[in-house]
C-alpha positions as a Markdown table, in Angstrom:
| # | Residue | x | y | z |
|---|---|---|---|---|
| 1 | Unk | 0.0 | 0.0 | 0.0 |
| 2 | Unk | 1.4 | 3.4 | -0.8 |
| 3 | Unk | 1.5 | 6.3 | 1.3 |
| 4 | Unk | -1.9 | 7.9 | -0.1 |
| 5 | Unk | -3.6 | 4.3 | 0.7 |
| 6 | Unk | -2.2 | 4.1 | 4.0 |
| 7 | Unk | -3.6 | 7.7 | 4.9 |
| 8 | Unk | -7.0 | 6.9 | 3.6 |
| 9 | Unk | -7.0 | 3.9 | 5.4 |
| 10 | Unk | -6.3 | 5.7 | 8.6 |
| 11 | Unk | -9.0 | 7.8 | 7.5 |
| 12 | Unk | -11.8 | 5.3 | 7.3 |
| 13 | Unk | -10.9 | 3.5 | 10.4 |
| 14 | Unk | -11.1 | 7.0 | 12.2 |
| 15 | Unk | -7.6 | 7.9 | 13.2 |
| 16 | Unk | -7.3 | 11.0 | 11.4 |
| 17 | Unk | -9.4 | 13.6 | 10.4 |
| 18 | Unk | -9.0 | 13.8 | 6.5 |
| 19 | Unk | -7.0 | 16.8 | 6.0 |
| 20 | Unk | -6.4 | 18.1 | 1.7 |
| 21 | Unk | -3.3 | 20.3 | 3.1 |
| 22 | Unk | -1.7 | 16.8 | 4.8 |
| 23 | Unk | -2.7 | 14.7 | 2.1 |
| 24 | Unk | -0.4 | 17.4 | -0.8 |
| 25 | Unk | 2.8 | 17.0 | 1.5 |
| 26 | Unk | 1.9 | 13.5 | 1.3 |
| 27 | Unk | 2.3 | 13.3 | -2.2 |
| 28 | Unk | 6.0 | 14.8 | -2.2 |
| 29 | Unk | 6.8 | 12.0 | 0.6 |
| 30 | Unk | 5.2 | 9.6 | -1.5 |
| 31 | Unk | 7.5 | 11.0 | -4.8 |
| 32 | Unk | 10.4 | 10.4 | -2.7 |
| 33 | Unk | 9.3 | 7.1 | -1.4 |
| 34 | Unk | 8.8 | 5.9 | -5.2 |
| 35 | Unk | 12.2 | 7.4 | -5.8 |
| 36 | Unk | 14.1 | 5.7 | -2.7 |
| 37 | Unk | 12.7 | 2.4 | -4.4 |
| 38 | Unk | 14.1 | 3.1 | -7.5 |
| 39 | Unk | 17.9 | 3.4 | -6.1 |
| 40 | Unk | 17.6 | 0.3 | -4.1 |
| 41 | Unk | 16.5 | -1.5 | -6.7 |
| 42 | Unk | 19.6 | -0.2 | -9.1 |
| 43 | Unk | 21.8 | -0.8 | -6.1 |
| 44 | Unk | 20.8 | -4.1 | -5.7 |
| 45 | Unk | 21.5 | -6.5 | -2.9 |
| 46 | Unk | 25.1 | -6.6 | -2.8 |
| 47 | Unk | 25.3 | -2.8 | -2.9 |
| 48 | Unk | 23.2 | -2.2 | -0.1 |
| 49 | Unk | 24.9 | -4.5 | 1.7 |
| 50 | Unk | 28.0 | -2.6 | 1.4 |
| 51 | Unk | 26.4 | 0.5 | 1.9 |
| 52 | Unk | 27.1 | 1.9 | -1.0 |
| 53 | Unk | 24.6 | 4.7 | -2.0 |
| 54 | Unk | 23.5 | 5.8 | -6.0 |
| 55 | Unk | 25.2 | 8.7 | -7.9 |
| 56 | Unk | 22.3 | 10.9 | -7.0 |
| 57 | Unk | 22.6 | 14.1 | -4.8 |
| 58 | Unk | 21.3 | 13.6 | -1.4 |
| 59 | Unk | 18.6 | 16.4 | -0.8 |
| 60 | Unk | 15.0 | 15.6 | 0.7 |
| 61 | Unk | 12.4 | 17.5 | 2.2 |
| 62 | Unk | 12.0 | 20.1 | 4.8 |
| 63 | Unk | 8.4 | 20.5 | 5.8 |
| 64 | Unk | 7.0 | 23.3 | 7.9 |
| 65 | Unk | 3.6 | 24.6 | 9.4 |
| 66 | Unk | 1.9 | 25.9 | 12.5 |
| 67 | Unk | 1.7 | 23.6 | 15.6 |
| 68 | Unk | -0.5 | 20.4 | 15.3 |
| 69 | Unk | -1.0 | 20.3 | 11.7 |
| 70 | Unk | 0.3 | 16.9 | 11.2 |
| 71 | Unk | 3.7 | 17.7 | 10.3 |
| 72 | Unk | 5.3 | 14.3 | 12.6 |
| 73 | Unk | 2.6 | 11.8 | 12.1 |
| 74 | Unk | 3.3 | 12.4 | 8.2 |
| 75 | Unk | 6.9 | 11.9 | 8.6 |
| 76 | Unk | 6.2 | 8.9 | 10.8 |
| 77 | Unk | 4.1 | 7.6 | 8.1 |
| 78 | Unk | 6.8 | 8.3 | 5.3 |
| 79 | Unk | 9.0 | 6.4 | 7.6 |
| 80 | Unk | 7.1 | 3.5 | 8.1 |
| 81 | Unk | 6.5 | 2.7 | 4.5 |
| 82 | Unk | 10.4 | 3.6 | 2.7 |
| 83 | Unk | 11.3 | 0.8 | 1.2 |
| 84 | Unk | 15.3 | 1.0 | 2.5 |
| 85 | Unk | 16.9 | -0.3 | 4.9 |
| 86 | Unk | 19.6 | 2.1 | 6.4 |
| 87 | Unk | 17.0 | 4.5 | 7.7 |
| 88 | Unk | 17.0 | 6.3 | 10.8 |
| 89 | Unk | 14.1 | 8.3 | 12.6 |
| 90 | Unk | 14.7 | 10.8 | 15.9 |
| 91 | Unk | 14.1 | 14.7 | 17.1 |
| 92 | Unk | 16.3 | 16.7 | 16.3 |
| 93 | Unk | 17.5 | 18.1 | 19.5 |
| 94 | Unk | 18.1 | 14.2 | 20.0 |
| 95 | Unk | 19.8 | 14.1 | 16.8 |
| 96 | Unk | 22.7 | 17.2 | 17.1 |
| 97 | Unk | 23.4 | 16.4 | 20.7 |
| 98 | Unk | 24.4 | 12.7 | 19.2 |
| 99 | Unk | 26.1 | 14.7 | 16.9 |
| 100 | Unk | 28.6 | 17.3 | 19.7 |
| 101 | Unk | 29.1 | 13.6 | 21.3 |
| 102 | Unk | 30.8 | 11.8 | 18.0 |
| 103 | Unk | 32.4 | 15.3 | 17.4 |
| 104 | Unk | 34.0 | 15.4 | 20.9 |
| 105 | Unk | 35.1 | 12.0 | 20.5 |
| 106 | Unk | 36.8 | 12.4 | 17.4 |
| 107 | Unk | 38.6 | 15.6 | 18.2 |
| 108 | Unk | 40.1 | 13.4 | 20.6 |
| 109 | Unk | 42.4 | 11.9 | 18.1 |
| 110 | Unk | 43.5 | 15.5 | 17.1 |
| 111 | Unk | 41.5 | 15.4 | 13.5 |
| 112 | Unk | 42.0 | 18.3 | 11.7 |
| 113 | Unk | 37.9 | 18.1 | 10.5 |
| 114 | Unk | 36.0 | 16.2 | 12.9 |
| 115 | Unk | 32.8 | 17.4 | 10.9 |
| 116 | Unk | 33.7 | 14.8 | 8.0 |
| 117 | Unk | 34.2 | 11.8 | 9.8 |
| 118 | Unk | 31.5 | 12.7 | 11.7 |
| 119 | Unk | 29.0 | 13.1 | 9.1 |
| 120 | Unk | 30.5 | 9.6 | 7.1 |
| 121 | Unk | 29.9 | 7.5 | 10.3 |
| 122 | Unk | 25.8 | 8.5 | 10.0 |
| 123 | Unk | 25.6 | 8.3 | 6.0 |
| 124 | Unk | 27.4 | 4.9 | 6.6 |
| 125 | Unk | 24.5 | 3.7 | 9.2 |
| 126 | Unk | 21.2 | 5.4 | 7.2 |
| 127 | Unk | 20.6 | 6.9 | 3.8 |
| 128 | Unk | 17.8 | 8.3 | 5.3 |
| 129 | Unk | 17.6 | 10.5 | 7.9 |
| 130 | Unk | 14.2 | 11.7 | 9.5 |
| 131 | Unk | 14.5 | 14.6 | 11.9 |
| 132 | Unk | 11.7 | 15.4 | 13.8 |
| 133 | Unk | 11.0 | 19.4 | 15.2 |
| 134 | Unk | 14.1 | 21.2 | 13.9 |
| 135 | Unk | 14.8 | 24.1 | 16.3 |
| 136 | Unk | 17.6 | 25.7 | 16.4 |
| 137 | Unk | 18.6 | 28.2 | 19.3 |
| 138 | Unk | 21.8 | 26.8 | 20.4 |
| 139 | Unk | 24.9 | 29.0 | 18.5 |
| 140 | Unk | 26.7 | 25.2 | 18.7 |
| 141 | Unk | 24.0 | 23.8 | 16.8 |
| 142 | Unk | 24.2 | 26.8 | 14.0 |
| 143 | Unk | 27.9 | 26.8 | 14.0 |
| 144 | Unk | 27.9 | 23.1 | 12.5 |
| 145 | Unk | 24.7 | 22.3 | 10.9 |
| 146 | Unk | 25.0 | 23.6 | 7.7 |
| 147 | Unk | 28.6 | 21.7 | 7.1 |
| 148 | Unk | 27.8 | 18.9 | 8.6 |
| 149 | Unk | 24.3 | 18.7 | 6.3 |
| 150 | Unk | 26.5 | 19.8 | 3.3 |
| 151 | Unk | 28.9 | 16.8 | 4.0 |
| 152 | Unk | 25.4 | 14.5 | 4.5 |
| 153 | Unk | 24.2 | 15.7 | 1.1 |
| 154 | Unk | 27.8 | 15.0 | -0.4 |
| 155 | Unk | 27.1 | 11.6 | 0.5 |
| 156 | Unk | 24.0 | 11.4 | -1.1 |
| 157 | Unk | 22.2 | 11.5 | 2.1 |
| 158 | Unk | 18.4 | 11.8 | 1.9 |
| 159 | Unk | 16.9 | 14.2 | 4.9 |
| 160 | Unk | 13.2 | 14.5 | 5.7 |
| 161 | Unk | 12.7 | 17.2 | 8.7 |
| 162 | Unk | 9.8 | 19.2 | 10.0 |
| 163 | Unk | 9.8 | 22.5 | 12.2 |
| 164 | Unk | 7.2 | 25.2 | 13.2 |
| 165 | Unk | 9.5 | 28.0 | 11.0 |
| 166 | Unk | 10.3 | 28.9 | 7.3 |
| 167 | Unk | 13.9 | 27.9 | 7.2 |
| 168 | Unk | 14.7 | 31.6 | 6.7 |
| 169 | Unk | 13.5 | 32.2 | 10.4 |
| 170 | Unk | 15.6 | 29.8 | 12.1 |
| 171 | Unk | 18.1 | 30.8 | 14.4 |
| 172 | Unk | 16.6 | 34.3 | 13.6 |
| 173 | Unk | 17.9 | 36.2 | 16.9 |
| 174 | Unk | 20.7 | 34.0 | 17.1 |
| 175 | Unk | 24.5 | 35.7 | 17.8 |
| 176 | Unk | 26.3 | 35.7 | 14.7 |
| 177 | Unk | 23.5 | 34.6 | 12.6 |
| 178 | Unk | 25.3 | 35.7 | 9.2 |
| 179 | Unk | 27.3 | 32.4 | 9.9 |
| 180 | Unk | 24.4 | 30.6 | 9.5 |
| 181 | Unk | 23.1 | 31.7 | 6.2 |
| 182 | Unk | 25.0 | 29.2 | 4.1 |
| 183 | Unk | 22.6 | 26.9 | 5.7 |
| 184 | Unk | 19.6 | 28.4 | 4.7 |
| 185 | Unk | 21.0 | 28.8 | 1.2 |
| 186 | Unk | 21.9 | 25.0 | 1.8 |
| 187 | Unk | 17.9 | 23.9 | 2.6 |
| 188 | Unk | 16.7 | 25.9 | -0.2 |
| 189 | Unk | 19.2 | 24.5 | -2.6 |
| 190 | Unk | 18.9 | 21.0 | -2.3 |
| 191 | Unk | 15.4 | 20.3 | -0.4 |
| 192 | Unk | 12.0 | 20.8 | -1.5 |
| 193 | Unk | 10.7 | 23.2 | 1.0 |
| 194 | Unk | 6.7 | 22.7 | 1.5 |
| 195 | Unk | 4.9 | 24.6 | 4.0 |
| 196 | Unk | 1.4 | 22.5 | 5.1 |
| 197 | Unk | -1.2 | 26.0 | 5.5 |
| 198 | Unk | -3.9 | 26.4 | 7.3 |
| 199 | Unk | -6.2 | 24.2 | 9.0 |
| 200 | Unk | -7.2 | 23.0 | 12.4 |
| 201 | Unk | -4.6 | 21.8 | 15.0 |
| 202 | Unk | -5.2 | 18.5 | 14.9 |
| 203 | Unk | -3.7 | 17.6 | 18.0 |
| 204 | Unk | -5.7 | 19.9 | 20.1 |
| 205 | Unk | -8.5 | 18.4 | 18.0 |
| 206 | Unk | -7.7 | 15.1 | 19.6 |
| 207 | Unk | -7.8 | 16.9 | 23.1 |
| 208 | Unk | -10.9 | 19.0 | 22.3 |
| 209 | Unk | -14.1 | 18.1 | 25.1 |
| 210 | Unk | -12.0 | 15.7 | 26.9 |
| 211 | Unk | -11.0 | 15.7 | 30.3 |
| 212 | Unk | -7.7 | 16.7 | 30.9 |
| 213 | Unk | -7.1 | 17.0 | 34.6 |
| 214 | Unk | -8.3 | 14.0 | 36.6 |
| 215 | Unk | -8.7 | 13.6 | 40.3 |
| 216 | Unk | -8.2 | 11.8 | 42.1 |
| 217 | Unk | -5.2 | 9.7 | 40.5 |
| 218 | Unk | -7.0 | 6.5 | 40.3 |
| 219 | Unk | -7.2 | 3.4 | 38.3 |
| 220 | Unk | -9.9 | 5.7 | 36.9 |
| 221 | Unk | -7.6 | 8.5 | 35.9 |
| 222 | Unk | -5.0 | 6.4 | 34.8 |
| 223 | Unk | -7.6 | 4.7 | 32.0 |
| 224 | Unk | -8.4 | 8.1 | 30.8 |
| 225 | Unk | -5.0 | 9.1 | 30.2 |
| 226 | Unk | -4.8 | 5.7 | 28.3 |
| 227 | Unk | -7.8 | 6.7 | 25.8 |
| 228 | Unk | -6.2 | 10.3 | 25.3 |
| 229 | Unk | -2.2 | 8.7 | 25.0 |
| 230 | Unk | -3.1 | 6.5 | 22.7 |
| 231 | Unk | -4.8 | 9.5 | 20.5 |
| 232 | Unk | -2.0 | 11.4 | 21.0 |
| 233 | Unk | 0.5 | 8.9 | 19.6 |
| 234 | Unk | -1.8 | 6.5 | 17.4 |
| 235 | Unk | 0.1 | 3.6 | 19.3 |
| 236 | Unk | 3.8 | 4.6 | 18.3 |
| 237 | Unk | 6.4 | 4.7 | 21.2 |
| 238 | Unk | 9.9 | 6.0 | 21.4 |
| 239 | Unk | 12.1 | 8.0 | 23.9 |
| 240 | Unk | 13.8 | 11.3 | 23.6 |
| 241 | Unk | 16.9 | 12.0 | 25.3 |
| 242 | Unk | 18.0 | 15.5 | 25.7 |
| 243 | Unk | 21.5 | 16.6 | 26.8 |
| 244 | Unk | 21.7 | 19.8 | 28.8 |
| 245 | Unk | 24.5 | 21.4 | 30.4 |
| 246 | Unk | 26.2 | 17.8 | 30.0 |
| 247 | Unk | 23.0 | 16.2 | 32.0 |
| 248 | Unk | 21.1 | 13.2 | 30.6 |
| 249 | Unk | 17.6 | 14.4 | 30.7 |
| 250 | Unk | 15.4 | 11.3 | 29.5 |
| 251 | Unk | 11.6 | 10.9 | 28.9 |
| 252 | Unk | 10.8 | 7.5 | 28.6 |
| 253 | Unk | 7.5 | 7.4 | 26.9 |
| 254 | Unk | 7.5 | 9.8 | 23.9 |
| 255 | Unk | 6.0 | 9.9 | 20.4 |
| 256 | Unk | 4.3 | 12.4 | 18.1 |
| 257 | Unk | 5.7 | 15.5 | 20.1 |
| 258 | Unk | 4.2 | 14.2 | 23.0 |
| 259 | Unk | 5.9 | 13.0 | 26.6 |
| 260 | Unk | 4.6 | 11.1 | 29.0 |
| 261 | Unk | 6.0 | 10.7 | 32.7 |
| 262 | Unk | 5.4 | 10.0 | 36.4 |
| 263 | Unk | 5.6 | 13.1 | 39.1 |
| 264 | Unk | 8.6 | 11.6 | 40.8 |
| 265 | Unk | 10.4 | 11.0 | 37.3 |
| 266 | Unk | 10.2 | 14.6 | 36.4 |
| 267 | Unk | 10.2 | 16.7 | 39.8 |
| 268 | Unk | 12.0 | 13.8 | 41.9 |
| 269 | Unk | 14.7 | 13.8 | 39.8 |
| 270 | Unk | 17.4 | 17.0 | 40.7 |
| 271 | Unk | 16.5 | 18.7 | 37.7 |
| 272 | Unk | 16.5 | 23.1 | 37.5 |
| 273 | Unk | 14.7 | 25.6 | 35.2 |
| 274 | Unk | 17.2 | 24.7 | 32.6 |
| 275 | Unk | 15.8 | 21.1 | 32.3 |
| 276 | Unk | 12.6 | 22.3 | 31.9 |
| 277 | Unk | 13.2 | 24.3 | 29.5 |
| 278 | Unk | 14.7 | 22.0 | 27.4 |
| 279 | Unk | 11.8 | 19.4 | 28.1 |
| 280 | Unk | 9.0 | 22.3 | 27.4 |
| 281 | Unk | 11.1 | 23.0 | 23.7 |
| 282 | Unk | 11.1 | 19.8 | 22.9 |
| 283 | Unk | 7.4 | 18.4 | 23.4 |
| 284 | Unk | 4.1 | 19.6 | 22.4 |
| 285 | Unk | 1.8 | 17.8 | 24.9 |
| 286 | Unk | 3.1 | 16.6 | 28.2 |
| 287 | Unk | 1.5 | 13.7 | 30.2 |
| 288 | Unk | 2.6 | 13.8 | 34.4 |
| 289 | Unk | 1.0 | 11.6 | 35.9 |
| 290 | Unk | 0.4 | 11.0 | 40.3 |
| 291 | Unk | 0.9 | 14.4 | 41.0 |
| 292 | Unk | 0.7 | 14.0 | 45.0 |
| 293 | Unk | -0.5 | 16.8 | 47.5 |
| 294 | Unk | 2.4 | 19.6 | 48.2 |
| 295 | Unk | 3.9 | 20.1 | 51.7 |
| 296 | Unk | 7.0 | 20.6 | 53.7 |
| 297 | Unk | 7.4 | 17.2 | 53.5 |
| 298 | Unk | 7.8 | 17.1 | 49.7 |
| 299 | Unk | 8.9 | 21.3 | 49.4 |
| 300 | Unk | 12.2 | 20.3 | 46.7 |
| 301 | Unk | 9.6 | 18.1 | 44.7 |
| 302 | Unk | 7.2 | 21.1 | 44.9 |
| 303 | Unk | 10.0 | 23.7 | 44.1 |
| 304 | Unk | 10.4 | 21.7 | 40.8 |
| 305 | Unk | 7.0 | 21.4 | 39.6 |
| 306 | Unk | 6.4 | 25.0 | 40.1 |
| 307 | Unk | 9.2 | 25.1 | 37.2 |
| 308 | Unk | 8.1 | 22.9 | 35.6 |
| 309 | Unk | 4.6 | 24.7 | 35.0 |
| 310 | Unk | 6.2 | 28.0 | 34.2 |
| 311 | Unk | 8.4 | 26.7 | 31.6 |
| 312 | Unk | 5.6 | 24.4 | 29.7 |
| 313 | Unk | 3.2 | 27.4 | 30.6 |
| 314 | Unk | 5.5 | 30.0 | 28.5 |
| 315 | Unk | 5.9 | 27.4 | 26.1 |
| 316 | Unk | 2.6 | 27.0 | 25.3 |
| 317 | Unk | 2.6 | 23.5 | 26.0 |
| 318 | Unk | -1.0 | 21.2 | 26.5 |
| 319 | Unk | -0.6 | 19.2 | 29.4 |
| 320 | Unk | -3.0 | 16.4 | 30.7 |
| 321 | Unk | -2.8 | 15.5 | 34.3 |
| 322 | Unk | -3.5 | 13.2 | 37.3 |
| 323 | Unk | -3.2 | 14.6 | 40.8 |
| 324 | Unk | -4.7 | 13.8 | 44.1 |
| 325 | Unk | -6.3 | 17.1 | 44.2 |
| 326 | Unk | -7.5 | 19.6 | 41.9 |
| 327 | Unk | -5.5 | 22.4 | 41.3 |
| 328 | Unk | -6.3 | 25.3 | 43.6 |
| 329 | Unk | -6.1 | 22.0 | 46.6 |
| 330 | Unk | -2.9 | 21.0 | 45.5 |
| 331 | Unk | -0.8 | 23.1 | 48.2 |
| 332 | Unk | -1.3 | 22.2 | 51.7 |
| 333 | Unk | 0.4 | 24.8 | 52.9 |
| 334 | Unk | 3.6 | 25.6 | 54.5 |
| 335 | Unk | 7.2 | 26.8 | 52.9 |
| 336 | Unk | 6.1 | 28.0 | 49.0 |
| 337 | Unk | 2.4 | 28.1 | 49.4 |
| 338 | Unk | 1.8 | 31.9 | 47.9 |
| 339 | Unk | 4.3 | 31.1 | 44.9 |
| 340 | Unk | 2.5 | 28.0 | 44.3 |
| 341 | Unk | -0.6 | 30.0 | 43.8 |
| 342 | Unk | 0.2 | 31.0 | 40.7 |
| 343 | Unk | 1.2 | 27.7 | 39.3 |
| 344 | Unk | -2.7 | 26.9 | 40.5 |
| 345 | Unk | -3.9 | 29.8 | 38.3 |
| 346 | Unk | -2.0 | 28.3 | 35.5 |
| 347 | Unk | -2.7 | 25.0 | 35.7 |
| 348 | Unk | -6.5 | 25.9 | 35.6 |
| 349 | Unk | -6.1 | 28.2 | 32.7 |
| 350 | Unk | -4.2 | 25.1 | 30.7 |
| 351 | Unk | -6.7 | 23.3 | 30.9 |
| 352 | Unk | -9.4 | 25.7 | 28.8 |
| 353 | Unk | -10.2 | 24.6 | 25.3 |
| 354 | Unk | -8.6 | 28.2 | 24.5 |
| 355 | Unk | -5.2 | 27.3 | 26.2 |
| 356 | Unk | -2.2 | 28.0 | 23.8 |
| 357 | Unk | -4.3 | 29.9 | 21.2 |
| 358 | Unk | -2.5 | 33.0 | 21.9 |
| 359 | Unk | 0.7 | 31.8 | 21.9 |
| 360 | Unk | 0.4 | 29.5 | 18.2 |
């Protein structure tokens, strides 16, 4: 079945609303899909095998849109149905930190380029590359992208990647952002660049009338948050690891730009407003699950989670919830309870059908 049949399928049986924007990036995936075929097939067993790769350029697609619109569940469903078998699929974040780990390792041996060798070892192991939510705000990240995708494309490296921006606005307040250019120039020169307009946001559709607080955090709760996960990730499972300030921050259940955890995994762990962050820039919809009643005896676990709301709260990201209370009940009192009111005020406004509209 080709990618068109696969999304009318999903269609009939009810897991996606039938969208005419999704279904014209899907024809591009499915051009490249029909394409990928073709240079297998030339290569034949032997040469894929060896890894050896045809003598066309590497290029690809970067596809873009507003929050929700579809832009991972079509890559996902590119991915599932290429016909190759060096293929690799991850975030991006995930992807370039991987990346400043093979680089730091090679440097070791005093290369004079550890870019090359670095981008070699991944065209060796995929010759397709899916990158999920490219974002780039880290001036490491923009300092070595565009060579290292230049090198990728060299290598006749075929990228798929989606992000919320134009390419021209990435990095767009970054220091020394004329370095980064070439990159741009890069995108546009050897990817088709498709923007997927308009529409509904498809995964607030999926959370739309539904209960997304539950109290208390019952057997009850937890079989809601079962219906609305596997909505939210239409039964795919993954991880994504983030690295920051040299800490392994890992979320265990992710898929579709959505995360889910358990309280004491993400506020029992000794993680600061720069975890957060990362966590809130890296997910769309985040799942916590057994959020317990706050008070002296649990303050550091509190202090957390109060981080935890601002950053996903200025991120604009949908969360869905268990707790034993609701949210104004949370605090018992003691050490933190006027700070924590506000985290009670946000919480309730998150969970409003109009929560994030502003922000998108």
């Amino acid at each position: 079945m080709n990618l068109p049949g696969a999304y009318r399928q999903r269609v009939a049986d009810g897991l996606l609303k039938e969208d005419p924007a999704q279904f014209e990036a899907l024809e591009i995936l499915e051009d490249l899909c029909s394409r990928s075929q073709a240079g297998e097939n030339r290569l034949g067993g032997l040469g894929r095998l060896l890894g050896r790769r045809s003598n066309e350029p590497g290029g690809g697609l970067y596809l873009w849109g507003g929050v929700g619109r579809g832009k991972s569940m079509l890559m996902d469903l590119f991915y599932e149905h290429l016909p190759v078998r060096r293929k690799k699929r991850t975030h991006f974040l995930e992807f370039m930190q991987s990346v400043h780990t093979d680089l730091h390792r090679i440097r070791k041996r005093e290369v004079t380029d550890a870019i090359l060798p670095a981008a070699d070892a991944i065209a060796n192991k995929a010759s397709h590359l899916c990158l999920d939510e490219m974002q780039i705000d880290d001036i490491a990240d923009a300092m070595i992208v565009g060579r290292l995708f230049k090198r990728l494309f060299e290598r006749n490296v075929t990228v798929v990647t989606t992000s919320n921006r134009p390419p021209d606005e990435l990095y767009r307040h970054g220091l020394n952002r004329h370095l980064f250019f070439p990159f741009i120039k890069l995108i546009s020169n050897r990817m088709t660049v498709h923007e997927i307009g308009g529409g509904d946001d498809h995964r607030r559709g999926r959370l739309a009338d539904r209960q997304t607080y539950f109290v208390p955090a019952d057997r009850a709760a937890q079989k809601g948050i079962d219906g609305i996960w596997d909505q939210l990730t239409q039964g795919r499972m993954g991880s994504l690891v983030l690295t920051v300030k040299s800490r392994r921050v890992e979320l265990q259940s992710f898929a579709n730009g959505a995360a889910r955890v358990d309280f004491s995994n993400i506020c029992g762990m000794p993680y600061g407003p720069a975890d957060y962050l990362a966590i809130a820039g890296a997910v769309r919809v985040l799942v916590v699950e057994n959020v317990p009643l706050m008070c002296r005896a649990n303050h550091n676990e509190a202090k957390r989670f109060v981080m935890l709301i601002d950053a996903l709260y200025d991120s604009g990201v949908m969360v869905v919830m268990s707790a034993a209370a609701v949210p104004e009940e949370l605090h018992q009192g003691g050490g933190g309870a006027f700070e924590f009111e506000r985290t009670s005020s946000r919480l309730a406004e998150m969970q409003s059908s109009e929560w994030g509209a502003v922000l998108e």
